[in-house]
Structure formats: C-alpha cells, structure tokens
VOPAGU-2260 file (C-alpha; in pm, 1 decimal, decimal comma):
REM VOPAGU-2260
SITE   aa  ch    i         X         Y         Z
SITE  UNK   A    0    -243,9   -3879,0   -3271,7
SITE  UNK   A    1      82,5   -4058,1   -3265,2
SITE  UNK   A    2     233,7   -3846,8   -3504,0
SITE  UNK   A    3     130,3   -3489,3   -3282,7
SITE  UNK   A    4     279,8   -3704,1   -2966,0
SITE  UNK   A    5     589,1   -3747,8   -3150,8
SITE  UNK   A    6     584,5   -3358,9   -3227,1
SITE  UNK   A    7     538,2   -3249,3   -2922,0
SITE  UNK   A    8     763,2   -3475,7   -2757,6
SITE  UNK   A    9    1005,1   -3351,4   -3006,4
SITE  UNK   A   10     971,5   -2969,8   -2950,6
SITE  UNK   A   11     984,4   -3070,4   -2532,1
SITE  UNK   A   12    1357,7   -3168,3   -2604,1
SITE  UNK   A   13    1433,0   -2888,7   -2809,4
SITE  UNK   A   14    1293,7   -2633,5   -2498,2
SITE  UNK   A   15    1503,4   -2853,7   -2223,3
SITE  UNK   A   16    1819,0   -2800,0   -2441,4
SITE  UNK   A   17    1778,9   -2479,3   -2440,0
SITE  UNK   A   18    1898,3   -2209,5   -2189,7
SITE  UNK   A   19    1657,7   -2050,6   -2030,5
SITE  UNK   A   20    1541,8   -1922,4   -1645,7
SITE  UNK   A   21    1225,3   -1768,6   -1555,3
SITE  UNK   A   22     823,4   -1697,7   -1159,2
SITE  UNK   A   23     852,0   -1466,4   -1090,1
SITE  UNK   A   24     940,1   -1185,1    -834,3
SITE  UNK   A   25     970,8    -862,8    -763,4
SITE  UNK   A   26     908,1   -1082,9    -405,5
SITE  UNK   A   27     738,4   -1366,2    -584,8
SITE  UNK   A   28     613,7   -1709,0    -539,0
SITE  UNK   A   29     266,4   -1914,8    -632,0
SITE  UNK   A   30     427,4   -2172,2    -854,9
SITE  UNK   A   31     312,3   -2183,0    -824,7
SITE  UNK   A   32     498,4   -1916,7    -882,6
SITE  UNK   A   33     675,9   -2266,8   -1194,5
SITE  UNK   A   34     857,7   -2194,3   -1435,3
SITE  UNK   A   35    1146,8   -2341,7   -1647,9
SITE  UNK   A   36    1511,7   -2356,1   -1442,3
SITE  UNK   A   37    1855,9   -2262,8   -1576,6
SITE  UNK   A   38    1925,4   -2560,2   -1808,3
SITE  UNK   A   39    2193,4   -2649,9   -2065,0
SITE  UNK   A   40    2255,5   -2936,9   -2229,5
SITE  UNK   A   41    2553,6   -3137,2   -2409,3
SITE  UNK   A   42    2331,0   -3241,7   -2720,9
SITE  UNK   A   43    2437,3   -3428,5   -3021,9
SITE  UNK   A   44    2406,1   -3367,1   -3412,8
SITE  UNK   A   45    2040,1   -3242,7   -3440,6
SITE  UNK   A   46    1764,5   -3311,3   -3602,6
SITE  UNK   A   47    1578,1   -3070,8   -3835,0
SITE  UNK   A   48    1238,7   -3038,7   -3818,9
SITE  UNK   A   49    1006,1   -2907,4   -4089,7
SITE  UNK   A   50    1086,8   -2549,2   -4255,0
SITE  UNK   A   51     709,2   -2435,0   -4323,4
SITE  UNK   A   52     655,8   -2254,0   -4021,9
SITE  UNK   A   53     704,2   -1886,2   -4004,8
SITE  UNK   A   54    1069,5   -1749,5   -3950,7
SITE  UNK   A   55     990,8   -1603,2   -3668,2
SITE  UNK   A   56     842,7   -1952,0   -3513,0
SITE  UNK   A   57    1069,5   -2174,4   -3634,6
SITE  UNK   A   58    1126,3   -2460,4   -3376,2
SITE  UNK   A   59    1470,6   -2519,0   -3252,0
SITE  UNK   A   60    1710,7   -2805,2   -3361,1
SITE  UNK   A   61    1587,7   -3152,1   -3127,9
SITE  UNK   A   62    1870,3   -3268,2   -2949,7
SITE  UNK   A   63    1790,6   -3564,9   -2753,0
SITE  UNK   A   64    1890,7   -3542,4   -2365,2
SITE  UNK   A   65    2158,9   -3714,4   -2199,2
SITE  UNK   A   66    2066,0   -3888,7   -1922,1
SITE  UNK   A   67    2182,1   -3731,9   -1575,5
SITE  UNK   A   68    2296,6   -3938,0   -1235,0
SITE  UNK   A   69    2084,1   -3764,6   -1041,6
SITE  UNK   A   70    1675,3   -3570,0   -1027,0
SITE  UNK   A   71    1776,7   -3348,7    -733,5
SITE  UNK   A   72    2074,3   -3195,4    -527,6
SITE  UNK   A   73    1937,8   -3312,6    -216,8
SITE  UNK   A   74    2282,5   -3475,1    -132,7
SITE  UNK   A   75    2399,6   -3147,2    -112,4
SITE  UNK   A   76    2224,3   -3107,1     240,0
SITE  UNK   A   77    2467,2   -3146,9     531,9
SITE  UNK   A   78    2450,3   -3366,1     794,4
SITE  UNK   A   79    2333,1   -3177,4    1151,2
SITE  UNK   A   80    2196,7   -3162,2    1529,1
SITE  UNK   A   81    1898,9   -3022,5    1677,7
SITE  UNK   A   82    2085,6   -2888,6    1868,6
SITE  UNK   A   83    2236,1   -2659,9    1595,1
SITE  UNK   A   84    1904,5   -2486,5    1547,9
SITE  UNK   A   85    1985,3   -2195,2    1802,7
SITE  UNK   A   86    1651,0   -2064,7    1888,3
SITE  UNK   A   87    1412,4   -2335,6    1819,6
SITE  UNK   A   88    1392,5   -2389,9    2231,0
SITE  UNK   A   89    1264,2   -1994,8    2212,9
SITE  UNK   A   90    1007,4   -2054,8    1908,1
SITE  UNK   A   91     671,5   -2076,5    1930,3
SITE  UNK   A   92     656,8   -2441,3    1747,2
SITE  UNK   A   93     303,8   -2490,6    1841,3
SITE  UNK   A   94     213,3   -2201,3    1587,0
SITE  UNK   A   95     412,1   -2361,9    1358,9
SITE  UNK   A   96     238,6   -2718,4    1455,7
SITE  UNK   A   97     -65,8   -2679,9    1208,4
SITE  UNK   A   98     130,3   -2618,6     873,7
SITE  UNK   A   99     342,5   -2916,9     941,3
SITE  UNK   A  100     -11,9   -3134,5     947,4
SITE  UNK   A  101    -153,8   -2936,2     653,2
SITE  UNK   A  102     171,6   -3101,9     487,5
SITE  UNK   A  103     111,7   -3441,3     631,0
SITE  UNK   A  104    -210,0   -3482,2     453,9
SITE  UNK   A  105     -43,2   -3490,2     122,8
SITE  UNK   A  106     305,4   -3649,4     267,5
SITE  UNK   A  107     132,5   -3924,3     434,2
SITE  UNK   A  108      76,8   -4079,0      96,4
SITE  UNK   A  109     465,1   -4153,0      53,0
SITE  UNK   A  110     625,8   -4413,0     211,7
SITE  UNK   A  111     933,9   -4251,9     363,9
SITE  UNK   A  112     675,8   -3940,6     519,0
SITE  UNK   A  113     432,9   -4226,9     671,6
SITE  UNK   A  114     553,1   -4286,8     989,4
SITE  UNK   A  115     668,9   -3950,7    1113,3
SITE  UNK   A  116     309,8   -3813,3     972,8
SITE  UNK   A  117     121,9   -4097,4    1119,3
SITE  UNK   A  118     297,6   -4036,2    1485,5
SITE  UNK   A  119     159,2   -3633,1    1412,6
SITE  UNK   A  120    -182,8   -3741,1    1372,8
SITE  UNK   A  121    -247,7   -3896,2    1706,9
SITE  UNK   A  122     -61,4   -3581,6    1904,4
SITE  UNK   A  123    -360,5   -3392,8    2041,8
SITE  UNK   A  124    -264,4   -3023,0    2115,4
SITE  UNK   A  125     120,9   -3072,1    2162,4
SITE  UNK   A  126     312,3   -2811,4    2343,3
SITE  UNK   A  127     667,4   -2731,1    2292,6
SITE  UNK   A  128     845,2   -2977,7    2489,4
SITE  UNK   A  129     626,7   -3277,1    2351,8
SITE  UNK   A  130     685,3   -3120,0    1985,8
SITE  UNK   A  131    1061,2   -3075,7    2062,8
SITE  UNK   A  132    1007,8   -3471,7    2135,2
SITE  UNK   A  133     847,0   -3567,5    1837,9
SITE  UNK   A  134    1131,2   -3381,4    1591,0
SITE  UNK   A  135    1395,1   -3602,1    1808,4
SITE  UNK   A  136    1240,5   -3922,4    1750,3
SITE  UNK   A  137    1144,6   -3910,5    1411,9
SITE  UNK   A  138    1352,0   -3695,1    1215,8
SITE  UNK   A  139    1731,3   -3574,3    1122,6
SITE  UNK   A  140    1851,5   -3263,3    1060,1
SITE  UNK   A  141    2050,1   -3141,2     755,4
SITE  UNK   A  142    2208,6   -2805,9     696,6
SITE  UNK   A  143    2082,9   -2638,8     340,3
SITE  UNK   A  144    2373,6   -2546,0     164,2
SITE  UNK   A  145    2452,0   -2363,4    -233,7
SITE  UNK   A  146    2650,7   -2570,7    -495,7
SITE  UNK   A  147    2963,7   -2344,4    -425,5
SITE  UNK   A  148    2935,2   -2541,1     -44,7
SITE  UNK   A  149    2820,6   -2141,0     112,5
SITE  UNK   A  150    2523,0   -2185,1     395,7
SITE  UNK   A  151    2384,8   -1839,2     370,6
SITE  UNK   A  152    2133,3   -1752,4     142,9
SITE  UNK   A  153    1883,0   -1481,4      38,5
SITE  UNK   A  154    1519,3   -1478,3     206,3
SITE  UNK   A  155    1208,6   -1258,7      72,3
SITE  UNK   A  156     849,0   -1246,4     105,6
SITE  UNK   A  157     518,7   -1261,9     -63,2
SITE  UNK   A  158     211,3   -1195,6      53,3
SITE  UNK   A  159    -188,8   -1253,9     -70,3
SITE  UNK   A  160    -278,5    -899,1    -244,4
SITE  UNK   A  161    -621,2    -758,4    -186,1
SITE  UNK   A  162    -814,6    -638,7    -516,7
SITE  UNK   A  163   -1114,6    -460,6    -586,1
SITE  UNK   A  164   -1306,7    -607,0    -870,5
SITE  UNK   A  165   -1585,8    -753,3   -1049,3
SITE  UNK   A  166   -1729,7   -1061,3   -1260,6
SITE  UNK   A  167   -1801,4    -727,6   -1536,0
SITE  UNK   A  168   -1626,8    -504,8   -1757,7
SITE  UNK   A  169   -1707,8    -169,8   -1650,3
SITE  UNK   A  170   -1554,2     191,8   -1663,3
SITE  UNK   A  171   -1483,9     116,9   -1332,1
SITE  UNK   A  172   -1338,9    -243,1   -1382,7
SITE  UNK   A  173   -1143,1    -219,1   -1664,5
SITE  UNK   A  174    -860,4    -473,8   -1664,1
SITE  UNK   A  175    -901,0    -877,8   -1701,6
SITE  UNK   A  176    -791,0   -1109,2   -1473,9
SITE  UNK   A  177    -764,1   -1428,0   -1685,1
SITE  UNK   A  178    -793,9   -1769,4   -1606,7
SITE  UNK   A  179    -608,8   -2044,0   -1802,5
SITE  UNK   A  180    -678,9   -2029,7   -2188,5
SITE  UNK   A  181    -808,3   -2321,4   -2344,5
SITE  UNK   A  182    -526,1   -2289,3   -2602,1
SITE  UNK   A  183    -234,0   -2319,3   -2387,8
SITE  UNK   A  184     -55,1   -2652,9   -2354,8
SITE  UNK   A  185     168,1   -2744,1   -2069,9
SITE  UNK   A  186     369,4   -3046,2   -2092,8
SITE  UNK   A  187     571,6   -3227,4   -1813,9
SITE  UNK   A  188     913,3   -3327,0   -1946,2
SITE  UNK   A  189     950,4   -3566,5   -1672,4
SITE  UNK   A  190     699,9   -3824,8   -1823,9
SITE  UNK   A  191     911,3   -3880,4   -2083,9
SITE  UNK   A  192    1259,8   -3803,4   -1902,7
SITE  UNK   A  193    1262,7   -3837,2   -1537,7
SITE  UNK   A  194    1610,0   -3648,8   -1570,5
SITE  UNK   A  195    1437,8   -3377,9   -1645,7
SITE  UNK   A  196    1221,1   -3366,8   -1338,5
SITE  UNK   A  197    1046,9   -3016,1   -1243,5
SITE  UNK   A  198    1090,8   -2933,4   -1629,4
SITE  UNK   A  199     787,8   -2853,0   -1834,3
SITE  UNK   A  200     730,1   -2659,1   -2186,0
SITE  UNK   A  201     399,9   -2450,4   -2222,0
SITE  UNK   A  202     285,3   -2338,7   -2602,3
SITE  UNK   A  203      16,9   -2337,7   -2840,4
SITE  UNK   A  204     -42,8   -2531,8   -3168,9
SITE  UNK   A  205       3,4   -2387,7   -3504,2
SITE  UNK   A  206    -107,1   -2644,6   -3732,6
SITE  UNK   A  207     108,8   -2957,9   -3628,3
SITE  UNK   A  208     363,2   -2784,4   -3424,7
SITE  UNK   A  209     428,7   -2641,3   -3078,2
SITE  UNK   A  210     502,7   -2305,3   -3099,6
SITE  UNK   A  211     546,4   -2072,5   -2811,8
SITE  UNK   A  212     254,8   -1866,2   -2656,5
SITE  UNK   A  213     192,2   -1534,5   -2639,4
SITE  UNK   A  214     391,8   -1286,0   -2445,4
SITE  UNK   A  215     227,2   -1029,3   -2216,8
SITE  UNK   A  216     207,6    -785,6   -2459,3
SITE  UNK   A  217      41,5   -1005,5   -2732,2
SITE  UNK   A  218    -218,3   -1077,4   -2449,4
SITE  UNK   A  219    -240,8    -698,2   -2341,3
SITE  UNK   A  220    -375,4    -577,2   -2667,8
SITE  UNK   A  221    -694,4    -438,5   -2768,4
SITE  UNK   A  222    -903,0    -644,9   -2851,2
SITE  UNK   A  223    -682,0    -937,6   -2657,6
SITE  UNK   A  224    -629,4   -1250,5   -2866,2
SITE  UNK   A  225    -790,2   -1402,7   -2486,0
SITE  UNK   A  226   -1118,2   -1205,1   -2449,6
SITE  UNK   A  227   -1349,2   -1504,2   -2338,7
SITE  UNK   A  228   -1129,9   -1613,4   -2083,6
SITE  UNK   A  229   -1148,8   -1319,8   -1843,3
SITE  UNK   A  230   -1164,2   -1481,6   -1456,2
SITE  UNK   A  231   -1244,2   -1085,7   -1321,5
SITE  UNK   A  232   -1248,4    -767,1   -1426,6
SITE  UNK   A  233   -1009,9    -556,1   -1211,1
SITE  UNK   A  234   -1005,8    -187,2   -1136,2
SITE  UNK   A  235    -578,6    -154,1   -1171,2
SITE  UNK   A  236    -368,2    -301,6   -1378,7
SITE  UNK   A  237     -62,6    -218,2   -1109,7
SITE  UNK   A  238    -270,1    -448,4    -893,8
SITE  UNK   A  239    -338,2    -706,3   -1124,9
SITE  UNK   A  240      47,4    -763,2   -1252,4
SITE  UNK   A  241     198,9    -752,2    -877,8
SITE  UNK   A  242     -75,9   -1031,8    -812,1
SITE  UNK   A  243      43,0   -1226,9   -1091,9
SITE  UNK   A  244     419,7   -1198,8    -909,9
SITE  UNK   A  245     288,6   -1296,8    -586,1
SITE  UNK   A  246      89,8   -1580,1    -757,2
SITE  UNK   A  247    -260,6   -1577,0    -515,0
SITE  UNK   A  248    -474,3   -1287,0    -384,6
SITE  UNK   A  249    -837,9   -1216,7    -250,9
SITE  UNK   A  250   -1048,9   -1055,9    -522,6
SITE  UNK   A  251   -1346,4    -823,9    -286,7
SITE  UNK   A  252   -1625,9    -755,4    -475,7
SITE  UNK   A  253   -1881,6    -493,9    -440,9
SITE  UNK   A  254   -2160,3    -697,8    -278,8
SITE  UNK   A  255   -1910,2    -761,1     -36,9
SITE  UNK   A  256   -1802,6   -1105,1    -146,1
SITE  UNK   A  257   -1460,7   -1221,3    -154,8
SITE  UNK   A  258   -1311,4   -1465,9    -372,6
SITE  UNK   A  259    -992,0   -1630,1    -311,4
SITE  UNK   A  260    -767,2   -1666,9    -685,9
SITE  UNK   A  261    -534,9   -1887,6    -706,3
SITE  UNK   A  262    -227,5   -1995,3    -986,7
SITE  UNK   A  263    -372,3   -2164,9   -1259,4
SITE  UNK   A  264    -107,0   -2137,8   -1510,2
SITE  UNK   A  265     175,7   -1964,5   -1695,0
SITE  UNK   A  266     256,0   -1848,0   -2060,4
SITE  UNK   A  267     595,1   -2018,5   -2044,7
SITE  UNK   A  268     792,8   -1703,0   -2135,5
SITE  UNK   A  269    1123,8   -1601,5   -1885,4
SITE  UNK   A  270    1011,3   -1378,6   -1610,0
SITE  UNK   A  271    1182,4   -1024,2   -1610,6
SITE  UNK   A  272    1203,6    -837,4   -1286,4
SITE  UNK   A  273    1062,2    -485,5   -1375,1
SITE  UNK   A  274    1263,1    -322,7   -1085,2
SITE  UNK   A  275    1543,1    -434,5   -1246,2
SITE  UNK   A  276    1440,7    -250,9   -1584,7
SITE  UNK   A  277    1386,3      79,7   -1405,9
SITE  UNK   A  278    1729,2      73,1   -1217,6
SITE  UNK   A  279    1914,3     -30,0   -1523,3
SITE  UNK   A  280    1755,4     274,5   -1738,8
SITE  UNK   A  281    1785,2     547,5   -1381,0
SITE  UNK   A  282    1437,5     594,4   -1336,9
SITE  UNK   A  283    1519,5     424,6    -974,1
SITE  UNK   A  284    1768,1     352,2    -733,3
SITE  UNK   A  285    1811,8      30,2    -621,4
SITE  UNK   A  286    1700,8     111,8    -288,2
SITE  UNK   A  287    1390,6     204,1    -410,1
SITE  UNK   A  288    1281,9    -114,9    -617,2
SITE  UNK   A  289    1092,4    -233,5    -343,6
SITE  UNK   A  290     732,2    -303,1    -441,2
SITE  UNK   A  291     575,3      22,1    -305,5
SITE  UNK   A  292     858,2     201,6    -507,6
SITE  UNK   A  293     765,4      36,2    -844,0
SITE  UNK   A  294     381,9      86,2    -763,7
SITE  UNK   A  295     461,6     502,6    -687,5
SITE  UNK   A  296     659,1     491,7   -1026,7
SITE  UNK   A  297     398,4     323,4   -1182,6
SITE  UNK   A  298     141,9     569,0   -1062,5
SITE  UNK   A  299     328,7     871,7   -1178,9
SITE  UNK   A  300     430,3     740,5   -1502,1
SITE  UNK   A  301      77,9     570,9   -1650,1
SITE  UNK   A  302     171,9     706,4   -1982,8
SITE  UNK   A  303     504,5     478,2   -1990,6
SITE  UNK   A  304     340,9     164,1   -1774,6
SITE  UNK   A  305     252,1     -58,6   -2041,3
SITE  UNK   A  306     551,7     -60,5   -2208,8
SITE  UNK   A  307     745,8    -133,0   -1841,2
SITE  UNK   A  308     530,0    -409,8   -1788,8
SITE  UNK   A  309     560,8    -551,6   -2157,6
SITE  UNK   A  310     994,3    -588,9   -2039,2
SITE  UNK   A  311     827,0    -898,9   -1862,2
SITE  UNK   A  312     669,1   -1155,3   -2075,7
SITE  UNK   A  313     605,3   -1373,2   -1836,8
SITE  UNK   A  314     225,0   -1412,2   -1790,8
SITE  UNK   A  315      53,0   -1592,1   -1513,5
SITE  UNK   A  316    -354,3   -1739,7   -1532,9
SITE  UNK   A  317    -538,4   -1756,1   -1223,4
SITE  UNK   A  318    -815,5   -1993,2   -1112,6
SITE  UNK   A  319   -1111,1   -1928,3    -817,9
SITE  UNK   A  320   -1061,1   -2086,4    -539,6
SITE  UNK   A  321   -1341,9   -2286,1    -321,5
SITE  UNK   A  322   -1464,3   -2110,6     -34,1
SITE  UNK   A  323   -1360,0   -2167,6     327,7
SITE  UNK   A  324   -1004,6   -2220,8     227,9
SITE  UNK   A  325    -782,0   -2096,4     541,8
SITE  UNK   A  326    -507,1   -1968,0     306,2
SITE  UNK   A  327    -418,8   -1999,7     -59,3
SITE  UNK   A  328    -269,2   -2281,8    -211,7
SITE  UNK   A  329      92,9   -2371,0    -236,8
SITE  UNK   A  330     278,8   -2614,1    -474,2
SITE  UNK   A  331     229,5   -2882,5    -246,5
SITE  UNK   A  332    -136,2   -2843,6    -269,7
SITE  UNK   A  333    -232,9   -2760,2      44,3
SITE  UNK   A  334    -375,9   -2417,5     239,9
SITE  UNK   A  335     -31,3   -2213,0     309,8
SITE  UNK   A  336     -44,4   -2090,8     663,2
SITE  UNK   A  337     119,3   -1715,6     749,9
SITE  UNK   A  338     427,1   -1660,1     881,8
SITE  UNK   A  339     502,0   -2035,3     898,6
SITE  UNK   A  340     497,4   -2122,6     519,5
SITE  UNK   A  341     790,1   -2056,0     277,1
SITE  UNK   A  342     835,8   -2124,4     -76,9
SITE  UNK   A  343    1171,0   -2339,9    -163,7
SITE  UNK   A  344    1339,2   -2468,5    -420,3
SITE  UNK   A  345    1219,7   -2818,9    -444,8
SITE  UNK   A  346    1536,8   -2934,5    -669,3
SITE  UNK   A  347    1717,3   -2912,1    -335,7
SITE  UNK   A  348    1450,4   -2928,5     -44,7
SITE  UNK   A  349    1242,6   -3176,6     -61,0
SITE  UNK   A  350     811,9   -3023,8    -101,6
SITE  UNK   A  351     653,5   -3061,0     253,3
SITE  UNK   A  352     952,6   -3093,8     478,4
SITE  UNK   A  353     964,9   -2894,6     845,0
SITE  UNK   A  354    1241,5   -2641,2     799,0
SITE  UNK   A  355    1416,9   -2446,0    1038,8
SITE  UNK   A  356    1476,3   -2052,9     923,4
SITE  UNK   A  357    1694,1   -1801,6    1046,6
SITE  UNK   A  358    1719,5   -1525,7     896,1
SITE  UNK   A  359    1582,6   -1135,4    1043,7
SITE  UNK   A  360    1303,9    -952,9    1013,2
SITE  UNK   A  361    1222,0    -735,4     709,7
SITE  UNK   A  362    1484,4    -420,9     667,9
SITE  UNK   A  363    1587,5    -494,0    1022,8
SITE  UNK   A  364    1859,0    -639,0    1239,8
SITE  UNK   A  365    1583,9    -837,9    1443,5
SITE  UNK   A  366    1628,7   -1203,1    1495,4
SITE  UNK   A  367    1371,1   -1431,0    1317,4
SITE  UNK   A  368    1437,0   -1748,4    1422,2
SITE  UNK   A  369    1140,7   -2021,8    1395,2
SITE  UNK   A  370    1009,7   -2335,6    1250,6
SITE  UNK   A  371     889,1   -2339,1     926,8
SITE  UNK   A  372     702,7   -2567,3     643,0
SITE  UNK   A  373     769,3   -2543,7     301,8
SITE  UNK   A  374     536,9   -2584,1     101,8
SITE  UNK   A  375     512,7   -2353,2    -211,6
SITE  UNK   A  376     769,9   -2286,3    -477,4
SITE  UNK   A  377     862,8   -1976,6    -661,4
SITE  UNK   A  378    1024,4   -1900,9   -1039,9
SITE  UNK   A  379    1281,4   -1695,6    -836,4
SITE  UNK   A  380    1342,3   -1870,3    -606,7
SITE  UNK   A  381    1635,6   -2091,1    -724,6
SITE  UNK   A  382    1908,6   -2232,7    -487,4
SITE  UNK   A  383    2006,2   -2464,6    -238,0
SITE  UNK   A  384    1945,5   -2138,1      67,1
SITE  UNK   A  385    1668,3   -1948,7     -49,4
SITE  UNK   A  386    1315,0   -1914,0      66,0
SITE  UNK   A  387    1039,2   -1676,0      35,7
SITE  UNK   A  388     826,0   -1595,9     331,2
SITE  UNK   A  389     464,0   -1598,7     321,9
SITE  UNK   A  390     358,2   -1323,8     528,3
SITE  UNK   A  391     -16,8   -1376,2     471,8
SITE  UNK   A  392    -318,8   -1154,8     334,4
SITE  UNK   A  393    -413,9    -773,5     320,8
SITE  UNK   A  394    -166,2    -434,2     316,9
SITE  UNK   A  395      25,9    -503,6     619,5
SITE  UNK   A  396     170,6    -842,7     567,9
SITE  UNK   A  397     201,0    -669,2     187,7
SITE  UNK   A  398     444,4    -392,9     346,8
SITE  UNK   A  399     629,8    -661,4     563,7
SITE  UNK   A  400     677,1    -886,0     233,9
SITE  UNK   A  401     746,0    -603,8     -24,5
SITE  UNK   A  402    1056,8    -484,2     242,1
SITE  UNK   A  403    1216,2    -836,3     301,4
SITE  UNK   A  404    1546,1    -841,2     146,8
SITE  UNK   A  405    1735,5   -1079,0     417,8
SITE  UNK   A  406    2016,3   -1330,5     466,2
SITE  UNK   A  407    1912,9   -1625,5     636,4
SITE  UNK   A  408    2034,5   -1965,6     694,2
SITE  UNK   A  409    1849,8   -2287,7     668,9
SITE  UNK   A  410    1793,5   -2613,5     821,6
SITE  UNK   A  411    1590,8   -2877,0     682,4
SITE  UNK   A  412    1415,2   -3146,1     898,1
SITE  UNK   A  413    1375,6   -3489,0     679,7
SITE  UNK   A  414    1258,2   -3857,4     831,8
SITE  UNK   A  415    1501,6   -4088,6     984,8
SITE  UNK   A  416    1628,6   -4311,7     709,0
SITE  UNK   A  417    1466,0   -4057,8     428,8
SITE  UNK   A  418    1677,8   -4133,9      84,2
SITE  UNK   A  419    1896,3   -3820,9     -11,5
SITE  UNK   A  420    2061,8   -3953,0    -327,3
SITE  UNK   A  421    1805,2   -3978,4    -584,2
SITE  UNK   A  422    1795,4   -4351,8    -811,0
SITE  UNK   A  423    1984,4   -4237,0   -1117,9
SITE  UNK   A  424    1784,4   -4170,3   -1478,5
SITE  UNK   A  425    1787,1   -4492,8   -1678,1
C-alpha cells in the first residue's frame, strides 16, 4: 500500500509540473465544470521512474514542487465602496436574497463567514433597504481585478439542458450517459501540497502506475471500454456532449419522470472548444460559434460529428440527483438559483461570496446590473473578472446562455476583517 501511495504521489508531481489548461465551454461551467489550471513549474534534476510501461504511457520525469508564498490571488482584489456599485439601489436584491442563504448553509461552517451568515439567518423577509443595511454592516467591498491590474472581464452563460431519454438502450435511445467509472482515480494535490490548492490529477492504474484515462474517443467506441457504467441512455449525442459542457441538465423520461444529473466527474484530459475547431478549419465564422450554430453544423454534418467531437478529449461523468432539488448543484455544494448564481474562478474569488455584476444582457447593449452569488466554478472560466451566468433550465434560458458573449465588471462582497493574503505554503 505504501509503495502505490508513493507512486501515485509521485506521478501527482509529475502532472502539476506539467503545463496544462482544461471545463469546459463552448458556455460552460458544472465543475463542476474542474479541471487542471495553467501551471508551470521551476523543477529540479528529475527523477526517473520505471521504463516498463508502454512508450506511449510512459510517466513524466517527477520533479518535486517548490513551495509558493501564496494558495490564491485574492490580494489582487481592490479595496472599494458600496457606493461604487452603480445600480445596486435599482436591483431587485430580495431576488437575489435566497442564493446568498443557500451559500450560508455551507459558509456558516467557517469562522470568518459566521457572523455575517448568522446575522442572515434571523432576517425574516428583508426588503431592499433592510438588505442594503445588512451588506453595510457586515461586509467590505473589493473591486475584482486581472493580474495585468485591467477591471473588465469576459461574462457568459450556461444553462440546465433538457434531454429526452431513458434507463434503456433502445433504437430510440441510443447514446450513454455515463456516470463515474469505477476505474477512474482522482487525486487532490493539495493533501500533499497545499501550494497546489484547486490542483488534482485523474487516471487509471496499469499495473503499479498512474497512467492517464481514456480520451473521449477511447470511451466513444463500439463496444466502449465503459459499457456497465451507463447513467441513461440518450436519444442525441449533440445533446449529450453540450450537457457535458454545461455540466448539469434534466433528463425527461417517457413516463413523464424527470431526473435531475448532475457532475460526477471528469477524464482529466484538456478541454478543447469545438467552435474553435470549426472556425480554425472554415466550416464557421466566428460569429456563428454560438451553441445553436455548432448544434445546426452538427446536424447537417452527422457523417463528420464524431470525429469533431473526438478534437475534445475532455470527458465529463454525471451522477442523479435526489429529487426536490430547486436547482442543480454548484461547486459549493449547494442548489444554484437562476439568474442570481455565477460560476467564478475560486483562485481569485473566494466560493460563496455575494458579488456584484455588471455586465449587459446577452448580444445586447442592455444594462445588467444586480447582485449575485457565486457559487459554481467552470474549466473556462479562468481569471481574476470572469463569470459565467446561470440562466437556469429548459430552451429559453438555453438561447439566453448560448448568446452571452459580454464584458462585465465585478465587485466582490467579503466579511469585515475576512483574510485576503493567504498563510504561505510551508
């Protein structure tokens, strides 16, 4: 046992020196939308590992981490006012009032979310002015800003996709939806190297050693290495690979059911934007790799799809959610509320925290200015200004999210006294 540890903790480093960047979107989110950031590494002389695995699996050279003086960038947030967020007086906040408790009932476990959380719970039905109140007294207000010291940022959406399926394979239900395989290992770099926080390697064993799993099109073969695992059997694979980029969907059934799916898991491999494959080769404009463009291409080209959606081998495992739920679940691991939820990068906004958006409405001028909560992350969404919007559930907040291509600005609202320097790495 000690000796597989050792391996794995071995081929961990190896992954976190490399350089690599991945979730997805064409608008993409669910951890969950979580996958590895943009790292490199100043490494030492490595060490070689054994040579019997197969050339094209060979693990890379181990080069032990450096530690780092800090886990986050959340020193890079600028001191503010309230009074900066111009129209916050003209939001509706009390819409925006039940995401920020579905937060608190994870947040009230730390210390430094306690007391503002604690004040929340014993507000019954607040209105504006009394919220307005509540965001003086117990919190300050920081500006989000990039590394290069910019404030403006890019802001998409994602929505929950509706699909038509079945717990059979049928003519009419051809395609798997797969939850996580029991073969796949995910391991958090952070237990072993809190400089690595929000890193984690995902593979499969091959004898002793941690190799990396299969891409998508290893998976999407016939028979796939995964048949067992199949979650649902949907009736389009379009459908199924834009739900694995928004990362949570309803699955209706015949009977008349429906079945909330959620992110289980991912294969570990970089996401590839498939939009960005079809511009590149001129099969679309850029204007037109919006989601409904890639879905008409798709549909007009079924001979060529697989191979399009093989350019991503990123791969993402789904898991049923329980019943009742008011929305899926985000990274923080709560219900995710519509149009008042966002997905952030959590290296430089802190998971949970009340932040103020502005930003416009999808392909429009329109101001859209409000409170909002993040609580989800996304493998795209990287940066100290960038958020995706959660627009909620069905075709309509699906057209709204697949147009949103925005600048925005962002303010982030964090408890009096709440530490922005992390402790350094030791």
């Amino acid at each position: 046992m000690k000796k597989t540890l050792l391996l794995l903790a071995t081929i961990l480093i190896t992954t976190a020196c490399s350089k690599t960047a991945v979730k997805p979107t064409e608008t993409q989110s669910t951890e969950p939308k979580q996958q590895p950031v943009e790292q490199t590494c100043q490494c030492p002389a490595p060490v070689q590992l054994p040579k019997q695995t197969p050339k094209d699996k060979q693990p890379v050279e181990v080069k032990p981490p450096q530690a780092t003086a800090k886990t986050s960038h959340f020193d890079l947030l600028q001191p503010a006012k309230l009074d900066d967020l111009k129209g916050l007086l003209g939001d509706d906040l009390m819409a925006a009032w039940p995401a920020w408790l579905q937060s608190c009932t994870s947040l009230i476990k730390r210390a430094a979310w306690q007391p503002a959380c604690e004040a929340a719970k014993t507000m019954q039905k607040p209105d504006n002015a009394k919220i307005i109140d509540y965001l003086s007294t117990h919190f300050d207000v920081y500006q989000a800003q990039n590394e290069d010291g910019s404030d403006t940022g890019l802001v998409t959406g994602y929505y929950q996709p509706l699909l038509k399926g079945s717990r059979k394979k049928s003519a009419n239900y051809p395609y798997p939806l797969y939850r996580e395989p029991d073969d796949l290992i995910t391991v958090e770099l952070a237990d072993s190297y809190p400089e690595l926080k929000y890193k984690r390697v995902r593979g499969k064993l091959e004898g002793k050693k941690l190799v990396p799993y299969r891409t998508r099109a290893e998976i999407d073969t016939s028979p796939s290495p995964l048949a067992g695992s199949e979650l649902f059997w949907i009736d389009d694979i379009i459908d199924v690979f834009f739900l694995q980029v928004q990362g949570s969907g309803v699955v209706a059934l015949d009977n008349g059911e429906r079945i909330q799916v959620g992110y289980a898991n991912q294969n570990g491999h970089t996401y590839e934007s498939i939009g960005r494959v079809l511009v590149n080769r001129g099969d679309l404009k850029l204007h037109q790799a919006s989601m409904r463009g890639i879905k008409n291409w798709a549909r007009n080209n079924l001979d060529k799809l697989q191979d399009l959606l093989n350019s991503n081998p990123s791969y993402v495992f789904f898991r049923e959610l329980p019943a009742g739920l008011p929305g899926p679940l985000g990274a923080l691991g709560v219900p995710i509320t519509a149009e008042r939820s966002i997905a952030i990068d959590r290296r430089y906004i802190p998971l949970g925290a009340p932040v103020f958006l502005s930003t416009t409405q999808p392909n429009s001028q329109l101001p859209l200015q409000q409170l909002m909560v993040a609580q989800d992350t996304g493998g795209a969404i990287k940066g100290g200004v960038r958020a995706d919007f959660f627009w909620g559930a069905g075709d309509k907040a699906g057209a709204k999210a697949g147009s949103m291509k925005q600048e925005g600005k962002m303010w982030v609202l964090l408890p009096k006294g709440y530490p922005l320097v992390q402790p350094k790495a030791k």
